[in-house]
C-alpha positions in Angstrom: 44.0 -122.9 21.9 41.5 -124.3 24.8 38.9 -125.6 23.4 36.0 -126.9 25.6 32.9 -129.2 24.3 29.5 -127.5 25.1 27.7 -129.0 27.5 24.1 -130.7 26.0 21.1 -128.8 27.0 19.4 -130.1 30.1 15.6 -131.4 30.3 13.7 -129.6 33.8 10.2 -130.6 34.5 8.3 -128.0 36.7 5.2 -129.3 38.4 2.2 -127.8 36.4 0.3 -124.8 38.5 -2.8 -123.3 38.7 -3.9 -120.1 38.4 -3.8 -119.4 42.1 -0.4 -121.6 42.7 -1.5 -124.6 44.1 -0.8 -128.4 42.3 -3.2 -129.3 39.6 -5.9 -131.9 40.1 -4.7 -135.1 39.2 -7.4 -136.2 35.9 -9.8 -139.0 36.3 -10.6 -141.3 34.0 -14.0 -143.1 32.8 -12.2 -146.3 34.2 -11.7 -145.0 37.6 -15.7 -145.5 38.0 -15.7 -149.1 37.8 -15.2 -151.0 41.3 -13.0 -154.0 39.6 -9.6 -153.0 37.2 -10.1 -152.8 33.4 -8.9 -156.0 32.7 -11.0 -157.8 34.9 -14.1 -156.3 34.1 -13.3 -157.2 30.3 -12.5 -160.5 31.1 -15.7 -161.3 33.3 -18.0 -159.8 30.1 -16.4 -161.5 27.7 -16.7 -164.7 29.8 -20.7 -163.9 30.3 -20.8 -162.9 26.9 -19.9 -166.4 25.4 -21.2 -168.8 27.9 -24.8 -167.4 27.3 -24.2 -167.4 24.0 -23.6 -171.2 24.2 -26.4 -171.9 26.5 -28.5 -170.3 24.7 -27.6 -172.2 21.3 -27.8 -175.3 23.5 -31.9 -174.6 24.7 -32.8 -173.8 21.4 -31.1 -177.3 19.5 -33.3 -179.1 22.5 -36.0 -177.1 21.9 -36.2 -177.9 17.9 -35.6 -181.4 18.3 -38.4 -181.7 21.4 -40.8 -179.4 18.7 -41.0 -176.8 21.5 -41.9 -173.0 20.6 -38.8 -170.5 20.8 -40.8 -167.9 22.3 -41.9 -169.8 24.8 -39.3 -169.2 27.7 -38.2 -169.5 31.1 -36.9 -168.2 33.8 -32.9 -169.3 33.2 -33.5 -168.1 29.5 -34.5 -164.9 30.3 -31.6 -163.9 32.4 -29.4 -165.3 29.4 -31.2 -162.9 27.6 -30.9 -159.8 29.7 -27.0 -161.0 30.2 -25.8 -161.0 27.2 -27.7 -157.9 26.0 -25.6 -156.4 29.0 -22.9 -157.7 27.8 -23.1 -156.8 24.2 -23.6 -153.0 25.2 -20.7 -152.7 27.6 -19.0 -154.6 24.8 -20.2 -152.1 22.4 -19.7 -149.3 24.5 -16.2 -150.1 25.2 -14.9 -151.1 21.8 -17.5 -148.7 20.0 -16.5 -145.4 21.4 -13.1 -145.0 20.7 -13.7 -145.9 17.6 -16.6 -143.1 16.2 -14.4 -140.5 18.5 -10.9 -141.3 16.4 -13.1 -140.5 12.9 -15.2 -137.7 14.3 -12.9 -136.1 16.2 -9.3 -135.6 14.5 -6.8 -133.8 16.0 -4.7 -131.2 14.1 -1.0 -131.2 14.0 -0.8 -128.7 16.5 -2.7 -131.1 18.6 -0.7 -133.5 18.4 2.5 -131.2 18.9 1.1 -129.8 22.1 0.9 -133.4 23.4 3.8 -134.2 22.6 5.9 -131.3 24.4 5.8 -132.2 27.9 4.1 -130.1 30.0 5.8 -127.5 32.3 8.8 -128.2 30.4 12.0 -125.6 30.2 15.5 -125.9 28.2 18.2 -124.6 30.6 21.6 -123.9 28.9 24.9 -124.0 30.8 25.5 -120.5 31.2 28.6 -120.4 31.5 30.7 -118.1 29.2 33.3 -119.5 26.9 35.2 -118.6 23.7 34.0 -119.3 20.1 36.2 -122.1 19.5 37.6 -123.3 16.1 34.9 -126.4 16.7 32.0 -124.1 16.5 32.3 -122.0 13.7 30.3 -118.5 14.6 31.4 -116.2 11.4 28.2 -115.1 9.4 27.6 -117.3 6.2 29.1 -116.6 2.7 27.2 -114.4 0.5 25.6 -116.5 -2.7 24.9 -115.3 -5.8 20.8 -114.0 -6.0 18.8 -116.7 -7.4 15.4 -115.9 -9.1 12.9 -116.4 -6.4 10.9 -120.0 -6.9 7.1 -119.1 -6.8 5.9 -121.6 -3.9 2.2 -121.3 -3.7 0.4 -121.5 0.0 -1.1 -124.3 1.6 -4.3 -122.4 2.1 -4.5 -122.3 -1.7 -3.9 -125.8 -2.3 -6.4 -126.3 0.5 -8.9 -124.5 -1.4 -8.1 -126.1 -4.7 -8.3 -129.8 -2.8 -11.8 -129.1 -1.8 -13.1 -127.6 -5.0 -11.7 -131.1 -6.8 -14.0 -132.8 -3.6 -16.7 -130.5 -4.1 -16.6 -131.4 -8.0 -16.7 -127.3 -8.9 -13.0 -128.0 -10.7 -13.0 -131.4 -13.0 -9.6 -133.1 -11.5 -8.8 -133.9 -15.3 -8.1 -130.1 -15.9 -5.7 -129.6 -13.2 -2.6 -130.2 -14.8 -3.9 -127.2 -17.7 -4.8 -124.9 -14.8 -2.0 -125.4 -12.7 1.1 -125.3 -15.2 2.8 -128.2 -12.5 2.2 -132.0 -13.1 3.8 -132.9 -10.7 1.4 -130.6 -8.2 -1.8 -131.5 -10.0 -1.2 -134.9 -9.4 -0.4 -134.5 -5.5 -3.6 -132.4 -5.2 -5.8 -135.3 -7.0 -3.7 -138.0 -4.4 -4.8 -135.7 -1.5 -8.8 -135.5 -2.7 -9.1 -138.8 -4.1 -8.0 -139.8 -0.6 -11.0 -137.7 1.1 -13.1 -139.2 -1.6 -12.9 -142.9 -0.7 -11.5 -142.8 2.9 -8.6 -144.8 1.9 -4.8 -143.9 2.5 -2.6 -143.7 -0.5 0.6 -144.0 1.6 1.8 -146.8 -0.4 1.5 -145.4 -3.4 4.6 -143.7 -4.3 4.4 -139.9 -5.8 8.0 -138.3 -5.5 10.7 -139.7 -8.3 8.9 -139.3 -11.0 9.1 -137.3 -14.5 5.0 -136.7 -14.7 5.3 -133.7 -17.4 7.0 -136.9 -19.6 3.4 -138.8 -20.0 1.0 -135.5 -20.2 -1.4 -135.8 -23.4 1.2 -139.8 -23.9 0.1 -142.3 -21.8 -1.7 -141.6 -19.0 -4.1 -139.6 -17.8 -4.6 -138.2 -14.1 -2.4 -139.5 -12.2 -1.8 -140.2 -8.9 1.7 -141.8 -8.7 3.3 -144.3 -10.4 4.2 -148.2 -9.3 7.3 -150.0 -9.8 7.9 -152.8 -11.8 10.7 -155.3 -12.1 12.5 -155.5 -15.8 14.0 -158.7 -16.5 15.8 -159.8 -19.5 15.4 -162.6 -22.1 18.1 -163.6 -24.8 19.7 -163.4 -26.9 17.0 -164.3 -29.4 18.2 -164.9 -32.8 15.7 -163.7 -35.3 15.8 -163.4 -38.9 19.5 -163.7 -39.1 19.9 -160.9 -35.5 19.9 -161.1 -32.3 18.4 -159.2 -30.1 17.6 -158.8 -26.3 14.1 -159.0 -25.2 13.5 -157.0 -21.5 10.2 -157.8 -20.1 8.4 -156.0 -17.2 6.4 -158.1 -15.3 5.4 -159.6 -11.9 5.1 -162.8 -12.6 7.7 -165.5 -11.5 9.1 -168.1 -14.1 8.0 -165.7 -16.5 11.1 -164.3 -17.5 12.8 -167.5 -17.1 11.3 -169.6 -19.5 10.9 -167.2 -21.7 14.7 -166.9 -21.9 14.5 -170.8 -22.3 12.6 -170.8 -25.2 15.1 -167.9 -26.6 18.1 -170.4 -25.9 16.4 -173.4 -27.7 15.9 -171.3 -30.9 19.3 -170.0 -30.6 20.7 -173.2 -30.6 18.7 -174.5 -33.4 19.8 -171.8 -35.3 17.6 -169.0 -35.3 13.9 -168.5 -36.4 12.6 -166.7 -39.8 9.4 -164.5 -39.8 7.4 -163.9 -42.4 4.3 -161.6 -42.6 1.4 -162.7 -44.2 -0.9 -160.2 -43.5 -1.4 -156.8 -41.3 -5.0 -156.1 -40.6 -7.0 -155.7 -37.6 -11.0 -157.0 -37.6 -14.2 -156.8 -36.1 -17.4 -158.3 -36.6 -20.3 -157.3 -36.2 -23.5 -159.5 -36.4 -27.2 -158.6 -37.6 -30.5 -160.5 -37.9 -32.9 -160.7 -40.1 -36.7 -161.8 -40.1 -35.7 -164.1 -42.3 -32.1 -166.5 -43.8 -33.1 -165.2 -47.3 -33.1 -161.7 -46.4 -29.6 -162.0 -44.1 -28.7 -164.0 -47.9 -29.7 -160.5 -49.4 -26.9 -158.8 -47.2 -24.4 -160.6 -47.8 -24.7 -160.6 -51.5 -24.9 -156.5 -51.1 -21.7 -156.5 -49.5 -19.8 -158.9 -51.3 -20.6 -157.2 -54.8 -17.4 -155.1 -55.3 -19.1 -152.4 -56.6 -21.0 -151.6 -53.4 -17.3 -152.5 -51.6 -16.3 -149.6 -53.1 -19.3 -147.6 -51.1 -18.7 -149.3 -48.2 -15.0 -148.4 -48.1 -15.4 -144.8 -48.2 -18.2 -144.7 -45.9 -15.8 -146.9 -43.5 -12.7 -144.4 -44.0 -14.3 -141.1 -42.9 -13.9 -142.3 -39.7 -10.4 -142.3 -39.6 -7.3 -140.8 -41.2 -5.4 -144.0 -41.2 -8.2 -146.8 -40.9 -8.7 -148.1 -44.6 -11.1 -150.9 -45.0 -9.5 -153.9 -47.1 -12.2 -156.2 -46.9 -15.7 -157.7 -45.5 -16.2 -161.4 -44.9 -19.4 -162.8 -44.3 -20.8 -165.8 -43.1 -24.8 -166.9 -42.3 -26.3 -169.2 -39.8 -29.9 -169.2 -40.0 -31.0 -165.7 -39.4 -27.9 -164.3 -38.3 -25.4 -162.8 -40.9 -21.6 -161.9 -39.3 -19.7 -159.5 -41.3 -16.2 -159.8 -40.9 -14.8 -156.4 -41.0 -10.6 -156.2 -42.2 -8.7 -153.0 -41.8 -5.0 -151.6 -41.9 -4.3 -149.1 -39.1 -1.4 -147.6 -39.2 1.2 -147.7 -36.9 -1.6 -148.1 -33.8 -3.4 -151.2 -33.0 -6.7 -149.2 -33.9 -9.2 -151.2 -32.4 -11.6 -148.1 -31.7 -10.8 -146.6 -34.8 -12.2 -150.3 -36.4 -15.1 -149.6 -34.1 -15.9 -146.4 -35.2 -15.9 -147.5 -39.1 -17.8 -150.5 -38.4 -21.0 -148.4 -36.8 -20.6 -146.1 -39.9 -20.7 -149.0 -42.2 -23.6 -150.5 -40.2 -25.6 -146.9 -39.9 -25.4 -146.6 -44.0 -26.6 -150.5 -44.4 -29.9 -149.4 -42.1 -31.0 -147.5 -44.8 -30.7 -150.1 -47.8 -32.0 -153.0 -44.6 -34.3 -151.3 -42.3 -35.3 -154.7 -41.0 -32.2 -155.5 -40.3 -31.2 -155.5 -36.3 -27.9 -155.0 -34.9 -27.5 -157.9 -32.2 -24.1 -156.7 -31.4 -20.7 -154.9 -32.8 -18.5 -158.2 -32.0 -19.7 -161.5 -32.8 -18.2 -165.0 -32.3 -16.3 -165.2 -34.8 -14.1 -162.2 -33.9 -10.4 -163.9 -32.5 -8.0 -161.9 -30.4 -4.8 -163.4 -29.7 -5.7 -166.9 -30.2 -4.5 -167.9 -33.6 -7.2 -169.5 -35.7 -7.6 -170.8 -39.6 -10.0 -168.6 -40.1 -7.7 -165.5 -39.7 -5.7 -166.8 -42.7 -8.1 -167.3 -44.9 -10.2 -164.2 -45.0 
């Protein structure tokens, strides 16, 4: 069977025509005006632009060290003056305007297709006939089974959407409900958080990611995800286990002496834990006119009866916050309250919170001189292990 390669399209450029046949007029540009080449005439301001900068800085160093006014000028001055306010505005002018044209005026995509076609441009094909060859296969496609259509909604009506977000008429935290597409709402709040700020998401990435897996979990509105490294730490034997610790992180040497310090215990033979207690605090601290009345408080809470109050007052805030105890300690007319808690399975920090200012609320009542300085006082720790944190 003769089988022939087709030959490859060929390119022709026709000279671009006017209306009544005749060559269009070659475009001139705002550079063609000047009677020097671009370059040069950049060169020579920036040149004039600096050296009167420097003279000028030079006259006015004499003139504050000879105690001579700096409005009084002369002649040499003055033409610095005008030159490099000549300067500066070609400067400007130059630098300036393609610049506020690029943001104001924005091409389109069919802009940008239209200049990129060459103009006057025609595909010619060889013509010549030849037989559909086994290399080119010309049969119709196979049939495929009907699939349900896949609803694919217009770009005009994510378009609209977009500027509704913008325009603050849709809250973007409801698109996800509205759209019934995670995936979508968070491309649509990439898009008009990028019209918001003027900044380019680009390298943010958005595609390869499971976003119905974190609605109503973890995070809310989002607008991509970010990629972290997972390294690996072990074996850490604990309690008589061992067990492999990954860790996510950016930072270097993290991962690495981590595993270190798994390897040391390892060889030493393991580590026991122990829990000695599983609360979470806060502390709030009040004042008082006076130390005998911040004395007054303390003795209020630290009666078990009113414990008793002060723990069901503290548990309606929560359905697994439970109050286990109250510390308190006085310096002058300050009293900190040391609030303890269980939580549950969740760390429960703003659960704490919200029993504290209940707690606090009901105490306004019994103490209305007392005044609330602030919900966390100095003597609340974080992670930092303290003394204190064992013994009450």
């Amino acid at each position: 069977m003769d089988v022939r390669r087709r030959p490859p399209m060929k390119l022709v450029r026709r000279p671009s025509r006017t209306s009544a046949g005749e060559p269009a007029v070659k475009h001139l540009k705002p550079s063609d005006a000047l009677p020097l080449p671009l370059y040069l005439t950049n060169g020579i301001f920036f040149a004039l632009f600096f050296s009167v900068a420097y003279f000028l800085l030079h006259r006015w160093r004499e003139k504050i060290r000879t105690s001579t006014p700096l409005h009084v000028l002369t002649l040499s001055e003055i033409a610095a003056i005008v030159s490099m306010l000549a300067s500066v505005i070609y400067l400007l002018g130059f630098f300036g305007v393609d610049f506020v044209q690029s943001l104001v005026t924005r091409p389109s995509g069919d802009v940008w297709d239209a200049e990129d076609e060459p103009h006057g441009a025609i595909l010619e094909e060889d013509s010549r006939p030849g037989p559909c060859a086994a290399a080119i296969d010309c049969s119709p496609p196979p049939k495929v089974a009907d699939v349900a259509p896949v609803t694919v909604v217009s770009s005009e009506e994510e378009e609209e959407i977009i500027r509704s977000v913008v325009a603050g008429s849709v809250p973007s935290y409801l698109l996800e409900s509205k759209l019934g597409d995670c995936k979508r709402a968070a491309a649509i709040r990439r898009e008009a958080l990028q019209r918001t700020a003027g900044r380019s998401l680009a390298g943010l990435p958005l595609d390869g990611f499971d976003y119905e897996s974190i609605l109503g979990q973890c995070c809310e509105m989002p607008v991509g995800y970010v990629q972290i490294p997972v390294g690996i730490a072990g074996p850490l034997l604990l309690d008589g286990r061992e067990y492999w610790v990954p860790m996510a992180t950016t930072e270097g040497c993290l991962v690495a002496s981590t595993n270190r310090g798994c390897k040391a215990i390892f060889t030493c033979g393991g580590a026991s834990s122990v829990v000695l207690r599983d609360r979470m605090t806060r502390a709030p601290v009040v004042r008082f006119p006076t130390a005998s009345r911040a004395a007054d408080l303390k003795l209020f809470v630290e009666d078990p009866i009113n414990f008793d109050t002060l723990a069901v007052v503290f548990n309606r805030s929560s359905r697994f916050a439970r109050l286990q105890g109250i510390h308190c300690a006085i310096a002058g007319k300050n009293l900190y309250m040391r609030f303890g808690c269980s939580t549950g399975d969740a760390m429960g920090m703003n659960m704490v919170s919200k029993g504290v200012q209940n707690v606090l609320d009901y105490l306004q009542t019994d103490f209305p001189d007392m005044d609330v300085i602030g919900i966390s006082g100095k003597i609340l720790t974080g992670r930092p292990i303290l003394p204190m944190s064992h013994a009450c």
